[in-house]
C-alpha positions as CSV (number, residue, x, y, z in Angstrom):
1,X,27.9,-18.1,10.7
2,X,27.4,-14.2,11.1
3,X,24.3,-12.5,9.4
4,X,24.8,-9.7,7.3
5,X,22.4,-6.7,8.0
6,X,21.7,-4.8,5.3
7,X,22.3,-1.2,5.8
8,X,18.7,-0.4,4.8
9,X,17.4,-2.4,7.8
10,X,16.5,0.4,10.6
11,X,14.3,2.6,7.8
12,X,12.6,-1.3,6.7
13,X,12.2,-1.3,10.4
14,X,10.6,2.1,11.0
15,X,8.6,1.9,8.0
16,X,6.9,-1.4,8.9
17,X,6.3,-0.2,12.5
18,X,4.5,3.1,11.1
19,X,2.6,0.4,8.8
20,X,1.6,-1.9,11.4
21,X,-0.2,1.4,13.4
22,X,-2.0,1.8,9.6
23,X,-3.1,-1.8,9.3
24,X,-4.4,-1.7,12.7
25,X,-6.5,1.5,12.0
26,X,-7.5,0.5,9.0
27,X,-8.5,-2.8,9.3
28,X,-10.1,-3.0,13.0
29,X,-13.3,-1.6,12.0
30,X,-14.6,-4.5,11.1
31,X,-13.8,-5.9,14.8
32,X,-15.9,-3.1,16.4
33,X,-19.4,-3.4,13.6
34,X,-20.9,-5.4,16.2
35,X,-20.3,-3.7,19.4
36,X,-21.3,-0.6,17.3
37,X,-25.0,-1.6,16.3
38,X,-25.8,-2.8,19.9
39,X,-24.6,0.8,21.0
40,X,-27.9,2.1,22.7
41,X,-26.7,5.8,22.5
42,X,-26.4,6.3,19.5
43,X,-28.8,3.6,17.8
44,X,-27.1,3.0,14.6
45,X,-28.7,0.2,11.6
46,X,-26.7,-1.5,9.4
47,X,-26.9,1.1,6.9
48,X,-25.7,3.5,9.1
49,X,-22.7,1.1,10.4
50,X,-21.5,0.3,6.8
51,X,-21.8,3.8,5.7
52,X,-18.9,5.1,8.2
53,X,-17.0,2.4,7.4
54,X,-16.8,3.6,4.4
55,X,-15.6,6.8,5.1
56,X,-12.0,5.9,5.8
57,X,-11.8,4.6,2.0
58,X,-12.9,8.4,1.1
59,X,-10.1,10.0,3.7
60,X,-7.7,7.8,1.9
61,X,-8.6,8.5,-1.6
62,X,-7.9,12.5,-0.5
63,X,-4.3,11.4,1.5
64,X,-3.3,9.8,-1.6
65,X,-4.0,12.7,-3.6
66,X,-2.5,14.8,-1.1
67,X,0.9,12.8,-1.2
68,X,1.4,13.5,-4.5
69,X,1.0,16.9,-3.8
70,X,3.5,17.4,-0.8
71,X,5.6,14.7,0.0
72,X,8.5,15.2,-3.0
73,X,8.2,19.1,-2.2
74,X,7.6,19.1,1.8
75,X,10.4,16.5,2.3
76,X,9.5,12.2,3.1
77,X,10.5,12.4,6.6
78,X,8.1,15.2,7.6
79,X,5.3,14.0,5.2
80,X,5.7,10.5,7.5
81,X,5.6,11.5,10.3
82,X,2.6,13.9,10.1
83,X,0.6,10.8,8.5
84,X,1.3,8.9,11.6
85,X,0.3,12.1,13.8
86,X,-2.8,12.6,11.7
87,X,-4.7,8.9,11.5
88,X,-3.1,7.9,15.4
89,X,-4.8,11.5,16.6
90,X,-7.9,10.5,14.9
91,X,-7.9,7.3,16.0
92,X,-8.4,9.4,19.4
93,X,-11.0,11.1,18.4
94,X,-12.9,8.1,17.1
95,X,-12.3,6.8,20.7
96,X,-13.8,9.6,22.8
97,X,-16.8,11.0,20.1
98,X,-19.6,11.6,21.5
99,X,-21.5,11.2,18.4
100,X,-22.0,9.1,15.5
101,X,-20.8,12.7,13.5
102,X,-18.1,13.1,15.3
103,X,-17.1,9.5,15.1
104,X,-17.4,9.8,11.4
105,X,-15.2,12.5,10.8
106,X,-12.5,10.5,13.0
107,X,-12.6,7.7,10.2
108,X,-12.5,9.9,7.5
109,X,-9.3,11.6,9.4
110,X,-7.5,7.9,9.8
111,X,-7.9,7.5,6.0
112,X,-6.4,10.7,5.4
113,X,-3.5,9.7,7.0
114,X,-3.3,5.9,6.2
115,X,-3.4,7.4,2.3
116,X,-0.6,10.3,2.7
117,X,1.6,7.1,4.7
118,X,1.8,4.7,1.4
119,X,2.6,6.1,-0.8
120,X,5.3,8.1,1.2
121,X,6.3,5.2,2.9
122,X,6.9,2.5,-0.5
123,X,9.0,5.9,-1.9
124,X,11.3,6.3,0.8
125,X,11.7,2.0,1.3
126,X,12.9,2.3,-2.2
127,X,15.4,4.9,-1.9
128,X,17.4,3.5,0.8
129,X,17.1,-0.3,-0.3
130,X,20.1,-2.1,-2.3
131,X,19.4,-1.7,-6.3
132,X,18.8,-5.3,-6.1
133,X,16.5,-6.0,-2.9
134,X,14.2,-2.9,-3.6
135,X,11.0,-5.3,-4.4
136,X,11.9,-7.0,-1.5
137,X,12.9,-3.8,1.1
138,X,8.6,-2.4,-0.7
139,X,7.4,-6.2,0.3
140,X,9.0,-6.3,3.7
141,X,7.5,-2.6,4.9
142,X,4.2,-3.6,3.5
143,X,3.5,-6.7,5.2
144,X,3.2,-4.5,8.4
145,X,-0.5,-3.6,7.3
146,X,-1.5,-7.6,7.1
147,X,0.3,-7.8,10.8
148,X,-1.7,-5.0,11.7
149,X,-4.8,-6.2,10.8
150,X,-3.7,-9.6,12.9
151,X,-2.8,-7.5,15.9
152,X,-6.4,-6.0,15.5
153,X,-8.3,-9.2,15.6
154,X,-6.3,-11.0,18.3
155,X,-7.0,-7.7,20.5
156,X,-10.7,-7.6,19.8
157,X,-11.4,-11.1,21.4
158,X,-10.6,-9.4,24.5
159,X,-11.2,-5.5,24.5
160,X,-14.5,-5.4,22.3
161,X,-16.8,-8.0,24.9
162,X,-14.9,-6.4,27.9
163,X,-14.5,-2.4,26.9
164,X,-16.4,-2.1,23.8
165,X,-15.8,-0.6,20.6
166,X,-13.7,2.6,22.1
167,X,-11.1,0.6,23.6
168,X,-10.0,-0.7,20.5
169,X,-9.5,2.7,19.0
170,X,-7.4,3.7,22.2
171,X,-5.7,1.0,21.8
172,X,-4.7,1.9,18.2
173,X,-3.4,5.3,19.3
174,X,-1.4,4.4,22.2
175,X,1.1,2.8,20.6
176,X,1.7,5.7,18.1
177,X,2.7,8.0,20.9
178,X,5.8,5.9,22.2
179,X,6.9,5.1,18.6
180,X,6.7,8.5,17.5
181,X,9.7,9.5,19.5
182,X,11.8,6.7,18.1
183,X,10.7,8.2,14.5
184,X,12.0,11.5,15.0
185,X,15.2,10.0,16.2
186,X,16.6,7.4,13.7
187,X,14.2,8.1,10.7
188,X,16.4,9.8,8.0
189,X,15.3,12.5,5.0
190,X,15.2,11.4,1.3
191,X,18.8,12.1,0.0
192,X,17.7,13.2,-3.0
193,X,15.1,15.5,-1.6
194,X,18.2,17.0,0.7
195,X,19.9,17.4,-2.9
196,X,17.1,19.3,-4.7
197,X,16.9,22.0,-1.5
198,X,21.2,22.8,-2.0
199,X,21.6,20.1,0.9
200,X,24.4,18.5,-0.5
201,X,26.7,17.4,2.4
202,X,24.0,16.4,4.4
203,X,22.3,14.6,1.1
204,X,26.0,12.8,0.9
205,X,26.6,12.0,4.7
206,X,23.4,10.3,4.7
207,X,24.3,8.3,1.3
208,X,27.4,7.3,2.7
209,X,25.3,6.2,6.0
210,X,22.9,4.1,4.4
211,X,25.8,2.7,1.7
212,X,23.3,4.2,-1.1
213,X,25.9,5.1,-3.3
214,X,25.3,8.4,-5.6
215,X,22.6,7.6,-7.9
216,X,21.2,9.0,-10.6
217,X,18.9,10.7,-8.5
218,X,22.1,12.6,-7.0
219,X,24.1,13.4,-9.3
220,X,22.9,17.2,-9.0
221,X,25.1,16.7,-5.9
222,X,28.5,16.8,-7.8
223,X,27.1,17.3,-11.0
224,X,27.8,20.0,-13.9
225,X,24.5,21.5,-13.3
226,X,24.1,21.6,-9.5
227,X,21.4,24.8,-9.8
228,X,19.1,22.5,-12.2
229,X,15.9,22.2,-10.8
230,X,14.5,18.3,-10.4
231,X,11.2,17.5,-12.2
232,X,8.3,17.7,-9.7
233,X,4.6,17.4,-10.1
234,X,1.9,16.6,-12.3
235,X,4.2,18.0,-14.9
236,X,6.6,15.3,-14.5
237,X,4.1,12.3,-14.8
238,X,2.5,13.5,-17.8
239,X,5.7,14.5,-20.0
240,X,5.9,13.3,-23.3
241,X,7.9,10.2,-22.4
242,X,5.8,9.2,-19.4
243,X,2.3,9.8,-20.2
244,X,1.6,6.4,-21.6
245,X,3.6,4.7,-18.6
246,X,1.5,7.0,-16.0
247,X,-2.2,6.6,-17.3
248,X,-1.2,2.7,-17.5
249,X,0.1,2.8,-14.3
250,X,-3.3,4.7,-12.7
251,X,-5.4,1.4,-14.6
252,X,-3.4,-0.7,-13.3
253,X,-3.8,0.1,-9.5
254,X,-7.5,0.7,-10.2
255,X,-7.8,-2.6,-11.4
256,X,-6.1,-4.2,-9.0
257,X,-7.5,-2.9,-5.7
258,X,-11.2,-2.9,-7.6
259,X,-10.7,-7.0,-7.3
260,X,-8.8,-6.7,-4.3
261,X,-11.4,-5.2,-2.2
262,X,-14.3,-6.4,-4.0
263,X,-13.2,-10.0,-3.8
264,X,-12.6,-9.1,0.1
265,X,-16.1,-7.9,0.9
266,X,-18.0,-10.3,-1.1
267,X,-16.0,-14.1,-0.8
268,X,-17.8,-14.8,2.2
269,X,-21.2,-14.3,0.5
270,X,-19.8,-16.2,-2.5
271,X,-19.0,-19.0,-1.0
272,X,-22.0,-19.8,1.2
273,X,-24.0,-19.2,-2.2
274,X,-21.6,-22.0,-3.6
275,X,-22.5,-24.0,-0.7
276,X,-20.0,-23.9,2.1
277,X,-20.6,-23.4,5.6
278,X,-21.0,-19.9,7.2
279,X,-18.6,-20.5,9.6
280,X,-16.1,-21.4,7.4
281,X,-15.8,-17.4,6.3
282,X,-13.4,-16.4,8.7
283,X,-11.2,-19.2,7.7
284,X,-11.5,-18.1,4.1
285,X,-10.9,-14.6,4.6
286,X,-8.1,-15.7,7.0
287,X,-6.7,-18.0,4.3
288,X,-7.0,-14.7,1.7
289,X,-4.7,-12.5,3.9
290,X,-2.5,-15.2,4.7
291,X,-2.1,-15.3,0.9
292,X,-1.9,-11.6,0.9
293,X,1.2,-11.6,2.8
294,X,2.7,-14.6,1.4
295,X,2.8,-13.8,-2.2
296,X,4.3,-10.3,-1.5
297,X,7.6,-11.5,-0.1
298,X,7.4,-14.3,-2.5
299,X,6.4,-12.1,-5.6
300,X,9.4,-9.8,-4.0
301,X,11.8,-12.3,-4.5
302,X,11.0,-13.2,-8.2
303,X,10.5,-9.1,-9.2
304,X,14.2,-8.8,-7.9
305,X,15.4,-12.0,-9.9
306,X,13.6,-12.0,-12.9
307,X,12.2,-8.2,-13.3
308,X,9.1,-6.9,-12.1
309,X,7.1,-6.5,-14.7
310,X,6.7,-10.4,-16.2
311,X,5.7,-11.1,-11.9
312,X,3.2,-8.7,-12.3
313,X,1.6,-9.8,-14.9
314,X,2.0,-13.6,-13.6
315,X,0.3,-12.4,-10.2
316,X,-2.5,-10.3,-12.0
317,X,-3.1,-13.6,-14.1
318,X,-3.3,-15.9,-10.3
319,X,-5.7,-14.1,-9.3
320,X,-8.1,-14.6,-12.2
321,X,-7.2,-18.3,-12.4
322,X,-7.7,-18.9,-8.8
323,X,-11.4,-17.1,-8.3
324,X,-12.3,-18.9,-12.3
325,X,-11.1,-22.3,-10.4
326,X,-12.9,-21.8,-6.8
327,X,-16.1,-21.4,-9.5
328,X,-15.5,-25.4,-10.4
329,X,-16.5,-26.0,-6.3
330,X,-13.4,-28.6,-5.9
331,X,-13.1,-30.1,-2.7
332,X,-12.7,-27.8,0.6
333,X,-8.4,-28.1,0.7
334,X,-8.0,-27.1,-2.6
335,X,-10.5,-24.2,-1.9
336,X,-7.9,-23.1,0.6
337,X,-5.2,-23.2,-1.5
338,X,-7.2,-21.7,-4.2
339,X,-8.3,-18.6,-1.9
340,X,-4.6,-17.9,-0.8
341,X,-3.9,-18.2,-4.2
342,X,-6.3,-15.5,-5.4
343,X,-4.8,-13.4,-2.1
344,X,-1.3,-13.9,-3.6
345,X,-2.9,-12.0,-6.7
346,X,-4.6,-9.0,-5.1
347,X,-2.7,-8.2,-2.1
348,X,0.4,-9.9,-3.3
349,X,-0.5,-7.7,-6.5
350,X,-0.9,-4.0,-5.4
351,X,2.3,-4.5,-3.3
352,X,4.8,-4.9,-6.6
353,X,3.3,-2.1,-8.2
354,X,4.1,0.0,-5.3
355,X,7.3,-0.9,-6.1
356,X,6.7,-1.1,-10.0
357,X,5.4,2.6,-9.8
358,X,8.0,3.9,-7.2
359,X,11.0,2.6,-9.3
360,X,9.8,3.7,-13.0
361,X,10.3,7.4,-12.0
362,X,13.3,9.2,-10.5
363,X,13.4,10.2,-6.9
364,X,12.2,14.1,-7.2
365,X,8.6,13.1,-8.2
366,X,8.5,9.2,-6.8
367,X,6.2,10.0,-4.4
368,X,4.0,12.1,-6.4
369,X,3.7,9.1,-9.1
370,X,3.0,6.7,-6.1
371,X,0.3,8.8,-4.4
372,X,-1.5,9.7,-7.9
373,X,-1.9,6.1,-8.6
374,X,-3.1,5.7,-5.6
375,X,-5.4,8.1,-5.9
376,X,-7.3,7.0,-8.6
377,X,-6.8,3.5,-7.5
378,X,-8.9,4.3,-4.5
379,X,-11.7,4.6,-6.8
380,X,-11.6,0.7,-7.8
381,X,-11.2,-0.1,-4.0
382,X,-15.3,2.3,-3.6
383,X,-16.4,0.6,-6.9
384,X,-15.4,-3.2,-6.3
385,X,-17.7,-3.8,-3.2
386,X,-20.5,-1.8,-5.3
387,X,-19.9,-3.9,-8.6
388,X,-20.3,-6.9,-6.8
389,X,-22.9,-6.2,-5.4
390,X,-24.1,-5.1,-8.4
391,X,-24.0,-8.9,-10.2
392,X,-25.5,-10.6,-6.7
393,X,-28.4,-8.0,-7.1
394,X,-29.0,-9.0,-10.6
395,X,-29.4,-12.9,-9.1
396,X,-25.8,-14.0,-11.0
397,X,-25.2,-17.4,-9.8
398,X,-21.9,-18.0,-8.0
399,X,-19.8,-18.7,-10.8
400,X,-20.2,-15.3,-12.7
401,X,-20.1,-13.7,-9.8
402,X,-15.8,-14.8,-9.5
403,X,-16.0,-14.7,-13.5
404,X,-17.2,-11.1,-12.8
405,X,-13.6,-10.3,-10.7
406,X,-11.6,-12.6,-12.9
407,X,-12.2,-10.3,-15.8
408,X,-10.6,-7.1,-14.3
409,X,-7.6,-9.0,-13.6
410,X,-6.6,-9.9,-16.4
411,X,-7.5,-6.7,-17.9
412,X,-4.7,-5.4,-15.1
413,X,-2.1,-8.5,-16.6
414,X,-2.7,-6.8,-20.4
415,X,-2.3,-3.5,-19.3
416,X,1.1,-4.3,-17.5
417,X,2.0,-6.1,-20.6
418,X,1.6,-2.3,-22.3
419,X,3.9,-0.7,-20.0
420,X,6.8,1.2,-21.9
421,X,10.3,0.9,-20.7
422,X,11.5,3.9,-19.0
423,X,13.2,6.4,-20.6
424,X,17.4,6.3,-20.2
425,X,17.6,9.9,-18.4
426,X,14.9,8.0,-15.6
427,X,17.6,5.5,-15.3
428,X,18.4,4.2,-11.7
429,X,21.1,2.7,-11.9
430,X,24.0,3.6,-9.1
431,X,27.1,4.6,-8.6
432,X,30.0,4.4,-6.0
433,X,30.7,8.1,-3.9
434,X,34.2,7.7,-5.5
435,X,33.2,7.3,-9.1
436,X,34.8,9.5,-11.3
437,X,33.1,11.9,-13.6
438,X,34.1,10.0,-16.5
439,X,32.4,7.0,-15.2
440,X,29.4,9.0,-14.4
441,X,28.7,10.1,-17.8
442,X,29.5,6.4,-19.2
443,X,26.5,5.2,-16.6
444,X,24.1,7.7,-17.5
């Protein structure tokens, strides 16, 4: 029995290699904290330590920001591969800097690029996946960062007691350098972009490559009005019939990674204030990105079947049932299940609305939507840690302190619930490159 390969598979491919490089940057830090304070040199605290780990969360907020700004005007395939340039050549820097400074600009550089990638990145795996397996082309991509963040671990057991902290982000650079050759080779442009520049045999020959068909999204190609110039920007987010559907959409992801990475940061406090182990956090945070992973290809699947929307809201309302049910301290298996659970709704979460968000608007300001949610979403992922915080400093016991993340998640399920439908002209709905005009116009 043969299996079919879908014609989407080598830009899944290229995208989840460029993500795994982003997971690793991203999520290695936490590898290196230790070697970091014993560092004699430079003689960092704690406070020091946690503070430039927080810079990559700034640098990422600013990519984000700066995706929406470029990527649908600059072109997908450039704006790609000038995020992977930026965070790997940072990474670099981080690994030679000869002060904490220094050092700290490097992780503000890495978040830079790990934002501009995203949001870039979900765009262009949902242009060139099948109308049906889009959820699941956004899921597949994504799940490089969680193998990433494995690659990272498993490498620190043996670089970090035998190099130190440097090696590891040498070792998150090197990589970059042979697979950015193989990125400038086989990684093709956004059709549509190609369209919108007056590219329209090379917007077609690629459509034809990837069996994209000529969507909506194209139709400038061979349409009456070839000259018309595609909605871009700011201005295309905010029109009258998208407002609503853009300020929910900016909640939404604010929401989401506020639980996300607040639930990351504090569950191993949690639970040892419930009464569990220390050295049973690992396991639980293990558990949570395990989770993570799982309920994106899984939540993929339904989104594709069933629509994406009624998944989202299902996963937003997982997460607030699982944290509300580890409060009622039931025995340490369920706990388990419970705390993959609550990864399936974060993680599992903020993966569909990439795809939620990337699908709602049309290809000429996809990536712009994408990196503005992002953008402000990045505020939740500074806040969450901080609010928190905030209940464990007011003495909270453990159960409000998961009541106090369950809340914002299902304030994310009845926002989605909100959601207009899209407009008809945002439609993307395809067509065949042989269609006839009269066809066309019966589609649209």
């Amino acid at each position: 029995m043969s299996v079919r390969i879908p014609p989407s598979a080598p830009v899944v491919g290229l995208c989840l290699m460029a993500l795994v490089l982003e997971g690793y940057d991203l999520l290695m830090f936490g590898t290196v904290v230790p070697s970091l304070l014993s560092y004699a040199p430079w003689n960092l605290d704690a406070t020091d330590v946690g503070m430039l780990g927080s810079l990559v969360g700034v640098g990422m907020l600013v990519g984000a920001l700066l995706a929406a700004a470029v990527a649908d005007r600059w072109g997908r395939r450039r704006t790609l591969l000038a995020a992977v340039v930026v965070f790997s050549a940072a990474m670099g820097v981080c690994a030679i800097a000869p002060t904490p400074a220094v050092f700290g600009i490097g992780r503000v550089v890495v978040g830079l690029g790990a934002g501009v990638l995203m949001p870039t990145a979900a765009a262009t795996l949902i242009e060139f996946a099948a109308p049906g397996a889009r959820a699941r082309s956004v899921a597949l991509g994504f799940v490089g960062t969680s193998i990433g963040g494995i690659l990272a671990g498993v490498l620190s057991l043996w670089l970090v007691p035998e190099y130190g902290f440097r090696a590891m982000f040498l070792a998150g650079m090197v990589p970059a350098v042979m697979f950015l050759p193989v990125m400038l080779r086989y990684l093709p442009e956004s059709p549509a972009y190609l369209a919108s520049r007056g590219r329209h045999d090379a917007a077609t020959a690629i459509a034809h490559r990837y069996h994209l068909g000529l969507s909506a999204d194209l139709n400038s190609i061979s349409g009456p009005d070839p000259t018309a110039t595609p909605e871009r920007g700011l201005r295309a987010l905010l029109g009258t019939e998208r407002t609503l559907a853009t300020l929910l959409f900016w909640a939404m992801t604010l929401v989401c990674l506020l639980v996300l990475f607040g639930v990351a940061t504090w569950l191993p406090a949690l639970m040892k204030s419930a009464g569990y182990p220390l050295g049973a956090a690992l396991s639980f945070l293990l558990a949570l990105n395990v989770g993570g992973a799982a309920g994106a290809l899984i939540g993929a699947t339904l989104a594709d079947r069933y629509g994406i929307k009624p998944v989202t809201v299902a996963f937003f309302l997982s997460a607030a049932l699982s944290l509300l049910a580890i409060a009622t301290a039931p025995p340490l298996a369920v706990i388990y299940l419970l705390v993959m659970l609550a990864g399936l709704g974060t993680t599992g979460t903020q993966i569909l609305l990439n795809t939620y968000i990337g699908t709602y608007y049309p290809a000429s300001c996809r990536a712009t939507g994408l990196g503005m949610a992002l953008g402000v979403g990045r505020i939740g992922a500074i806040i969450g840690p901080t609010y928190g915080g905030l209940f464990v400093a007011l003495g909270a016991d453990t159960t409000w302190q998961l009541f106090a993340f369950a809340l914002p998640a299902v304030v994310g399920a009845v926002v989605t619930l909100l959601v207009p439908r899209r407009a008809t002209g945002d439609t993307t709905t395809t067509l065949t490159p042989a269609a006839e005009p009269a066809d066309r116009k019966a589609v649209s």
